[in-house]
C-alpha positions as CSV (number, residue, x, y, z in Angstrom):
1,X,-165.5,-173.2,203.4
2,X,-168.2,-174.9,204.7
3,X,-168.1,-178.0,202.5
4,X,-164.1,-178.4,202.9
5,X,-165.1,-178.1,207.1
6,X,-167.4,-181.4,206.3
7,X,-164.9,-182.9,204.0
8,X,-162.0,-183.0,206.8
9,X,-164.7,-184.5,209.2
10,X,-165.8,-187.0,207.0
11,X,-162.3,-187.7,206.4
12,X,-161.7,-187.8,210.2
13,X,-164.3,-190.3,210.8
14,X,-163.6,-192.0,208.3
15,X,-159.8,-192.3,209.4
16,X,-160.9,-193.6,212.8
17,X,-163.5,-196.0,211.0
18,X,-160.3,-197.2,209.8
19,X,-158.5,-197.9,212.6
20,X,-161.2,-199.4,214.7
21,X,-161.6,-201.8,211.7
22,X,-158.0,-202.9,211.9
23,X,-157.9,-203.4,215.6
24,X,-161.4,-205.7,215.1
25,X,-159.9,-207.2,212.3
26,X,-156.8,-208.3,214.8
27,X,-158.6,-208.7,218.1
28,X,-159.6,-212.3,219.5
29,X,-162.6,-213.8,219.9
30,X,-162.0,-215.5,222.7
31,X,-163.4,-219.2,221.3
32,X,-160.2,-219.4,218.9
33,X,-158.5,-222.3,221.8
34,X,-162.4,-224.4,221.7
35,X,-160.9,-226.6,218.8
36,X,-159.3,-229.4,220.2
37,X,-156.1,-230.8,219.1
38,X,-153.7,-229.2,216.1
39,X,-155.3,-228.4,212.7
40,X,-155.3,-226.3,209.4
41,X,-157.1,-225.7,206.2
42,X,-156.5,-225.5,202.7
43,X,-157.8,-226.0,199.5
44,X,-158.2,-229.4,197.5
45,X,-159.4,-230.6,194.4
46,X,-160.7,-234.4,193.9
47,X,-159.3,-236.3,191.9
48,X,-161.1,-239.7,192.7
49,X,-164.4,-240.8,193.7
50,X,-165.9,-243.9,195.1
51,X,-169.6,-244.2,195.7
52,X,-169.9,-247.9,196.6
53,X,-171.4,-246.7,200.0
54,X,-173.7,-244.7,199.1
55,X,-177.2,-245.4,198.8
56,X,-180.5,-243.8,196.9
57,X,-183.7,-243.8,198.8
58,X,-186.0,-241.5,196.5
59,X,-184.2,-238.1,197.0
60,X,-182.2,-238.9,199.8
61,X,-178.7,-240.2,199.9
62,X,-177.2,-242.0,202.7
63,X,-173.9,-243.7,203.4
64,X,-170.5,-242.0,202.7
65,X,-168.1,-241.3,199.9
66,X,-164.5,-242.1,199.9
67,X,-162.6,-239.2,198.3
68,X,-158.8,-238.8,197.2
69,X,-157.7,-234.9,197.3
70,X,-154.7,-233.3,195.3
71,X,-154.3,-230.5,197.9
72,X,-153.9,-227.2,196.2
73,X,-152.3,-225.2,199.2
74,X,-150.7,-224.7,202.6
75,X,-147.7,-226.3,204.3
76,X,-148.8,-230.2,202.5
77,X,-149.5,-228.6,198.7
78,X,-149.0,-231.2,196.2
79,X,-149.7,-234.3,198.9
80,X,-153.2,-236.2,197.4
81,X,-154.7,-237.6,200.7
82,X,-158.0,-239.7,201.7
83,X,-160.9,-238.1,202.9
84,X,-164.6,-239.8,203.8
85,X,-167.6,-238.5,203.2
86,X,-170.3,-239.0,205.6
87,X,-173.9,-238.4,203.9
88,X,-176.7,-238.3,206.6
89,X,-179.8,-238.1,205.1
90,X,-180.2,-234.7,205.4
91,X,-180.2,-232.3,202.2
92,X,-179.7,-229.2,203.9
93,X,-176.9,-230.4,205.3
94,X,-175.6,-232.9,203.7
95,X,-172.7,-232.8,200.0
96,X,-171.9,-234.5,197.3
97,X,-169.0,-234.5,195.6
98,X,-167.8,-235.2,192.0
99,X,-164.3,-235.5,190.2
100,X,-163.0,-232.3,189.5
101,X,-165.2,-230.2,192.2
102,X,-163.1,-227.9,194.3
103,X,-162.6,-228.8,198.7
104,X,-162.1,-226.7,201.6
105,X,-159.9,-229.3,203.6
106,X,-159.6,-229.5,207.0
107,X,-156.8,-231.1,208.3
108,X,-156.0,-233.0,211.3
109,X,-152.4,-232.9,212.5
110,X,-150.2,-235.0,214.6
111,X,-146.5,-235.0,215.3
112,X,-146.7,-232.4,212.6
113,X,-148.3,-234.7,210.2
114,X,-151.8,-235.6,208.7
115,X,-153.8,-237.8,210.8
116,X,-157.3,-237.2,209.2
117,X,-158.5,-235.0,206.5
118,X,-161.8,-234.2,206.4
119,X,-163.5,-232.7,202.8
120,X,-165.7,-230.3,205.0
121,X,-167.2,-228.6,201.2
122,X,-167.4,-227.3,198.4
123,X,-164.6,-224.2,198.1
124,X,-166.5,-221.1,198.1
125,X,-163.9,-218.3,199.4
126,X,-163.0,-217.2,195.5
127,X,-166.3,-217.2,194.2
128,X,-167.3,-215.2,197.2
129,X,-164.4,-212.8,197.2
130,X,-165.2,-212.3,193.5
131,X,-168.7,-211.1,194.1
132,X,-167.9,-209.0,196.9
133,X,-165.1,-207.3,194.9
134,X,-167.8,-206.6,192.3
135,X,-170.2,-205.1,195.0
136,X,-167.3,-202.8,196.4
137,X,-166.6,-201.9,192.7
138,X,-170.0,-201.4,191.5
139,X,-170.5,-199.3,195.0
140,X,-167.7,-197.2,194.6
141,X,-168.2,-196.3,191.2
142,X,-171.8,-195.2,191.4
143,X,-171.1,-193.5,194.7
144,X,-167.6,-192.6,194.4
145,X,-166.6,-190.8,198.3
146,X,-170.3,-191.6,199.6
147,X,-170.0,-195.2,198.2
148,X,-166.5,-194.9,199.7
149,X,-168.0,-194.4,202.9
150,X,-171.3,-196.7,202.9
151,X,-168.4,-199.5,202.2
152,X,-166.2,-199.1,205.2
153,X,-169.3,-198.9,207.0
154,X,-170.2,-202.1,205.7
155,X,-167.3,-203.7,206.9
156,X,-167.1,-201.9,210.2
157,X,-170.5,-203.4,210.9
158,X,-170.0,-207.4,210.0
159,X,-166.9,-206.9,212.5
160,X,-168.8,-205.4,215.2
161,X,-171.4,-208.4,214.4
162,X,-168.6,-211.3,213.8
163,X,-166.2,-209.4,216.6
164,X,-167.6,-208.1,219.3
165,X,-171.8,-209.0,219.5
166,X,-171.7,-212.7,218.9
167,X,-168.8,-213.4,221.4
168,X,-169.9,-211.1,224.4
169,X,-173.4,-213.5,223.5
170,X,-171.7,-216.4,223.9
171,X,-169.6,-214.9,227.3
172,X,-173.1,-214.8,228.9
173,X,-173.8,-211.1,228.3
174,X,-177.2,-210.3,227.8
175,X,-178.4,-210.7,224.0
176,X,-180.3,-207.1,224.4
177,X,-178.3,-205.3,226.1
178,X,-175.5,-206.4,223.7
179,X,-177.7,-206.1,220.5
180,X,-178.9,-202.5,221.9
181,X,-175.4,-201.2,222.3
182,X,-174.3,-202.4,219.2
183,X,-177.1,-201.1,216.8
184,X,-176.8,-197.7,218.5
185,X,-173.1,-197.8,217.7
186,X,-173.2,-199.0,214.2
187,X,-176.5,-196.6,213.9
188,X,-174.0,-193.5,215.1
189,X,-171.2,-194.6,212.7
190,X,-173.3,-195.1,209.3
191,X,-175.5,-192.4,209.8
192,X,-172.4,-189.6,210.8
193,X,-170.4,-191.4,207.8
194,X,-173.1,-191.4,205.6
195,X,-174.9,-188.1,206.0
196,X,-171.6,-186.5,207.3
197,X,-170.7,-184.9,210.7
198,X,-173.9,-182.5,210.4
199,X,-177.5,-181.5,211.0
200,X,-178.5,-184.4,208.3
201,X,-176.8,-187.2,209.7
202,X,-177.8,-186.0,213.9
203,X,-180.8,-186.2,212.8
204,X,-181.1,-189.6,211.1
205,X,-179.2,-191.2,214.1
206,X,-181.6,-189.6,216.5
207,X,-184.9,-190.6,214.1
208,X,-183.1,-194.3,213.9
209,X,-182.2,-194.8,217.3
210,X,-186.1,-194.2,218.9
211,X,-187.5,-196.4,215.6
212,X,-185.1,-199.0,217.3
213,X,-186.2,-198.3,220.9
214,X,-189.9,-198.3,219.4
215,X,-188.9,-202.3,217.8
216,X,-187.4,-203.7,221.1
217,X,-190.5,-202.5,223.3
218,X,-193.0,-203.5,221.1
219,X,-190.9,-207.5,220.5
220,X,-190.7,-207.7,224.3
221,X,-194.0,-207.0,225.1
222,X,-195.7,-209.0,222.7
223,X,-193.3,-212.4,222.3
224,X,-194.3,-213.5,226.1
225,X,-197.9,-213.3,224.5
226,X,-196.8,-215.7,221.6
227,X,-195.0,-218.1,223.6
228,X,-192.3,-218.1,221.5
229,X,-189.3,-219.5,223.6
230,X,-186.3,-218.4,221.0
231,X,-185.6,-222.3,220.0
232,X,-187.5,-221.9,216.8
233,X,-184.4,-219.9,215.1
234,X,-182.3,-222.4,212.6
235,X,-179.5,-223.8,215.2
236,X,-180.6,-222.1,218.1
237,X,-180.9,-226.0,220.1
238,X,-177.9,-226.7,218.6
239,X,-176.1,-223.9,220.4
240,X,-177.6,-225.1,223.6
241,X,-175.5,-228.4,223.2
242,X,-172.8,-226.7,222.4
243,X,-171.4,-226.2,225.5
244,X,-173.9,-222.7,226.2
245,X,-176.8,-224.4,228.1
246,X,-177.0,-221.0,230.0
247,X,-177.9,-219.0,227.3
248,X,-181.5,-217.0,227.1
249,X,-182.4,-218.0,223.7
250,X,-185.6,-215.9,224.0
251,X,-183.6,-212.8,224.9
252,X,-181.3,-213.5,222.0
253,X,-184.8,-214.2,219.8
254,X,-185.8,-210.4,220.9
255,X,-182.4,-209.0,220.3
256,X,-182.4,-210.4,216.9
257,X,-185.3,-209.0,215.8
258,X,-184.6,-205.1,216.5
259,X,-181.0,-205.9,214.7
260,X,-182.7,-207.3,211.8
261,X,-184.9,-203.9,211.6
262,X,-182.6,-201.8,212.2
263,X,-181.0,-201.1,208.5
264,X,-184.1,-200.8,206.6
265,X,-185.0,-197.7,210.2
266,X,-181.5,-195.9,209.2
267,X,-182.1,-196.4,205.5
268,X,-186.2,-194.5,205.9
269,X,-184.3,-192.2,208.7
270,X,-181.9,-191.2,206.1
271,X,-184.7,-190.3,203.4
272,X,-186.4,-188.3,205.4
273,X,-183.8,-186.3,207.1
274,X,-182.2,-185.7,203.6
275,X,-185.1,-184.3,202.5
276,X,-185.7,-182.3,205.4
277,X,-182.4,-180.4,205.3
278,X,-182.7,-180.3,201.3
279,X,-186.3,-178.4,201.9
280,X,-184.6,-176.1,204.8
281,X,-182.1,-175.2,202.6
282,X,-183.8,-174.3,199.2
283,X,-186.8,-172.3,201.3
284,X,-184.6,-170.4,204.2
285,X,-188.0,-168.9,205.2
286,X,-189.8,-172.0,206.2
287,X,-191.5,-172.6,209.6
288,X,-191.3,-174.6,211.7
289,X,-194.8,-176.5,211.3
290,X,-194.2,-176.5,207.7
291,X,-191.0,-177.8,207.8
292,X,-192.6,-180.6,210.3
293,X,-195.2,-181.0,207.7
294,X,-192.6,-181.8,204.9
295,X,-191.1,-184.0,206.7
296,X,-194.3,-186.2,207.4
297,X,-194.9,-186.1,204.1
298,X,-192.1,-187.8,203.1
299,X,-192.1,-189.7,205.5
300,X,-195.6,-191.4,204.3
301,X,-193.9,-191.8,201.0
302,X,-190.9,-193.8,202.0
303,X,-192.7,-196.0,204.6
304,X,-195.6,-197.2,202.4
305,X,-192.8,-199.1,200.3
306,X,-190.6,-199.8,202.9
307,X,-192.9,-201.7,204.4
308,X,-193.9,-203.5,201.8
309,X,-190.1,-204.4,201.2
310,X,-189.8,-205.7,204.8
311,X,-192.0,-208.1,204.7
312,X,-191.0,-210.0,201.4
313,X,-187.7,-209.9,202.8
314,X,-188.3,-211.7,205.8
315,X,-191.2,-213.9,203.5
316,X,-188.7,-214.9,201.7
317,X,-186.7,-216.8,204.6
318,X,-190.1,-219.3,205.2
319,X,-191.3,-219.4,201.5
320,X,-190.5,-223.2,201.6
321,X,-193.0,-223.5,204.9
322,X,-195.5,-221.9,203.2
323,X,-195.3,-224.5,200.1
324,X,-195.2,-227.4,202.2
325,X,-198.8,-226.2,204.3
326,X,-200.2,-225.9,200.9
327,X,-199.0,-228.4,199.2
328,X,-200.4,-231.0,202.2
329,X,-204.0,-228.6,201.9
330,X,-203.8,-227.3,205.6
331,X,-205.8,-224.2,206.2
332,X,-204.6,-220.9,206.5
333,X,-205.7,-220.7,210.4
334,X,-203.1,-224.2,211.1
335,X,-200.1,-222.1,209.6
336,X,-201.2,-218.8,211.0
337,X,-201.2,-220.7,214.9
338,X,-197.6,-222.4,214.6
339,X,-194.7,-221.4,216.5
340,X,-192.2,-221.2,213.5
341,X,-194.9,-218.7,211.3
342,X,-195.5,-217.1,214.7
343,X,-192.1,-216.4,215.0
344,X,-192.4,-214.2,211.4
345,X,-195.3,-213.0,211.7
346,X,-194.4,-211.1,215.2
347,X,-190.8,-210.2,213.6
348,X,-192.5,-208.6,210.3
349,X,-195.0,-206.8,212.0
350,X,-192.4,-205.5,215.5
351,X,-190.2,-204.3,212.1
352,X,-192.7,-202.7,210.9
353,X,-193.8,-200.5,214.1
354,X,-190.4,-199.3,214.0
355,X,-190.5,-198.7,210.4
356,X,-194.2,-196.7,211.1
357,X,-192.5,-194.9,213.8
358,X,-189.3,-193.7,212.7
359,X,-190.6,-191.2,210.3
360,X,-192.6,-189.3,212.5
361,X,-189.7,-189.2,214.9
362,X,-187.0,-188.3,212.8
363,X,-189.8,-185.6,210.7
364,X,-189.8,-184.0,214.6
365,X,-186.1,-184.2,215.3
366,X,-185.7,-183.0,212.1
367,X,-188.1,-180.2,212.0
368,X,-186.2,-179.0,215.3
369,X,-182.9,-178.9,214.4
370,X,-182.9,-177.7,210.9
371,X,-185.7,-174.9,212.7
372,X,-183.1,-174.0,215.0
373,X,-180.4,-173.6,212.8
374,X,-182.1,-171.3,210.3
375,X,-183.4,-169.3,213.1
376,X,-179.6,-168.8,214.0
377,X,-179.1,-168.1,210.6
378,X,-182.1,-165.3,210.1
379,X,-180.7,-163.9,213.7
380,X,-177.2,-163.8,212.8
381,X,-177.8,-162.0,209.2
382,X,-180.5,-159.6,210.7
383,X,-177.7,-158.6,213.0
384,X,-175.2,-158.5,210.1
385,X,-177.8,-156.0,208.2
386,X,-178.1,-154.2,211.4
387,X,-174.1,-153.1,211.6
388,X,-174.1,-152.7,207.9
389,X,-176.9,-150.3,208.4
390,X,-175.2,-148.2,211.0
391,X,-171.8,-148.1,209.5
392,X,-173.6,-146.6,206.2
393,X,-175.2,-144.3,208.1
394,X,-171.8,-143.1,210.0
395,X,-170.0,-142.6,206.7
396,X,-172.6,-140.3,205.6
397,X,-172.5,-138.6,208.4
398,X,-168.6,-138.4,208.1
399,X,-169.1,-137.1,204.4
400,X,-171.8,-134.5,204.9
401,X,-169.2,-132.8,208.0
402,X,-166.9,-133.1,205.5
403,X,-168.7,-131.2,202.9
């Protein structure tokens, strides 16, 4: 009875998931009308090439390539139109294209014609919707209704990111309180979706939620000690001339760091409240200390490779820094003292105070609620024993007046 209870709830939240993904899915940004003049996109294949333009300094390319593009889609499929190439200089920016590679076109419209094509790169929507419909396969096979679950939750999350974070940003709300509301929301959802409409998944929201709280505090009281002014993020001047000279890119530098945290705090908050409830369960007599116990145990477990797994995840962003410093022999203390390691450094070790933190706090939460629940449990079947008792008695009583 009690599983089919937590079946129609998961069901029910998942239902609502649903809906609330459609409606994101649908809703405006707001920045849709920023584009000026009539466009549209489609995909192209080159056909022709001409490189005369383009010169070789070492490893760098400069100049521009002149392309011709069978277009492969959209309202001009079939048209083969000219597109140029502009190649700055710079690799991480810059493309190169060859006959036969495949173009996402943007194209220029006017008086319902083309007025300018642009190659803007390589096409990558297929080969990315073919690797995500392998994760969503791979996930639901192994996971079946809980890999069901974990990928709607996936999804519901890069719309609340893409759909409602980024533009209240850009709107001039503030980065933290946005970020805050946001991870508590998508914290609430995975967590309840997850673990299920239950002790287990309360728990792990609660655990998450003050490993969060724990992150922000700890990034906003030690980044005015770093000096670190936001602008050190990948595009983050870029965004200033954008048209958003207002924006607080040290607020939105803060805000990012307690969102990038926050997965790997639900994911630890998850272990240990899963095996807190599986320990509650399996020994109905077990205190409330020991329960507490059990759960710090775990919770030393999970964090002493979680940790570990934070940091070369964010190492893995500046591995190219780190070459370059060692390549030109600079000691340890330069790398350790510039803004952009500074910057990591303060965002791996804020992560991992919340990391730290969030087992203790969800091994307490935890320890309370399963607690309380078998108390009400022991209660409600010492009362049961307590009527059985009685009525036993009074049918005795009836059969020895009867005798």
């Amino acid at each position: 009875m009690k599983k089919q209870i937590n079946h129609r709830n998961d069901l029910a939240v998942a239902a609502i998931l649903c809906i609330a993904s459609l409606f994101l899915c649908y809703r405006p940004t707001g920045f849709e009308d920023r584009l000026t003049g009539q466009s549209t996109n489609c995909k192209g294949i080159v056909v022709a090439v001409d490189n005369s333009d383009v010169r070789q300094f070492g490893i760098v390319r400069m100049g521009a390539q002149s392309l011709k593009v069978a277009l492969l889609g959209g309202a001009f499929k079939g048209r083969t139109v000219e597109a140029l190439n502009e190649i700055t200089g710079k690799m991480e920016l810059d493309k190169f294209f060859r006959v036969g590679d495949k173009v996402f076109m943007v194209l220029s419209l006017k008086n319902g014609d083309i007025f300018y094509a642009h190659a803007q790169d390589h096409y990558r929507l297929g080969i990315e919707l073919l690797l995500f419909s392998i994760f969503a396969g791979l996930l639901m096979f192994f996971g079946r209704w809980t890999g069901a679950k974990a990928l709607l939750s996936f999804i519901f999350s890069g719309l609340m990111i893409w759909k409602v974070l980024l533009p209240l940003v850009l709107k001039g709300f503030d980065p933290i309180a946005v970020g805050l509301i946001v991870v508590c929301a998508l914290t609430a959802v995975i967590t309840i979706l997850v673990g299920g409409w239950n002790r287990k998944g309360f728990v792990a929201f609660f655990g998450s939620f003050l490993g969060t709280a724990t992150t922000y505090a700890c990034a906003l009281a030690f980044s005015r000690e770093f000096h670190l002014h936001g602008a050190v993020k990948p595009f983050a001047e870029t965004l200033l001339y954008s048209g958003f000279p207002a924006l607080n890119l040290h607020r939105i530098f803060i805000a990012g760091i307690f969102m990038a945290s926050s997965g790997a705090l639900m994911d630890l908050a998850m272990d240990v409240s899963s095996s807190m409830e599986e320990v509650a369960v399996r020994d109905p007599s077990i205190s409330f200390h020991e329960l507490l116990n059990s759960g710090f145990r775990v919770g030393r477990t999970v964090v002493g490779t979680m940790t570990t797994t934070l940091l070369l995840a964010y190492s893995g962003g500046y591995m190219t820094l780190l070459m370059v410093f060692m390549a030109q022999g600079a000691p340890l203390v330069n790398l350790l003292n510039m803004n952009y390691m500074a910057a990591e450094i303060l965002q791996t070790v804020v992560g991992s105070f919340g990391l730290v933190t969030v087992a203790p706090f969800t091994a307490i939460v935890g320890a309370y609620f399963f607690a309380r629940g078998k108390r009400r449990n022991v209660a409600e079947t010492g009362r049961l024993s307590r009527d059985r008792h009685r009525i036993e008695k009074t049918i005795d009583q009836l059969i020895d007046e009867g005798k």
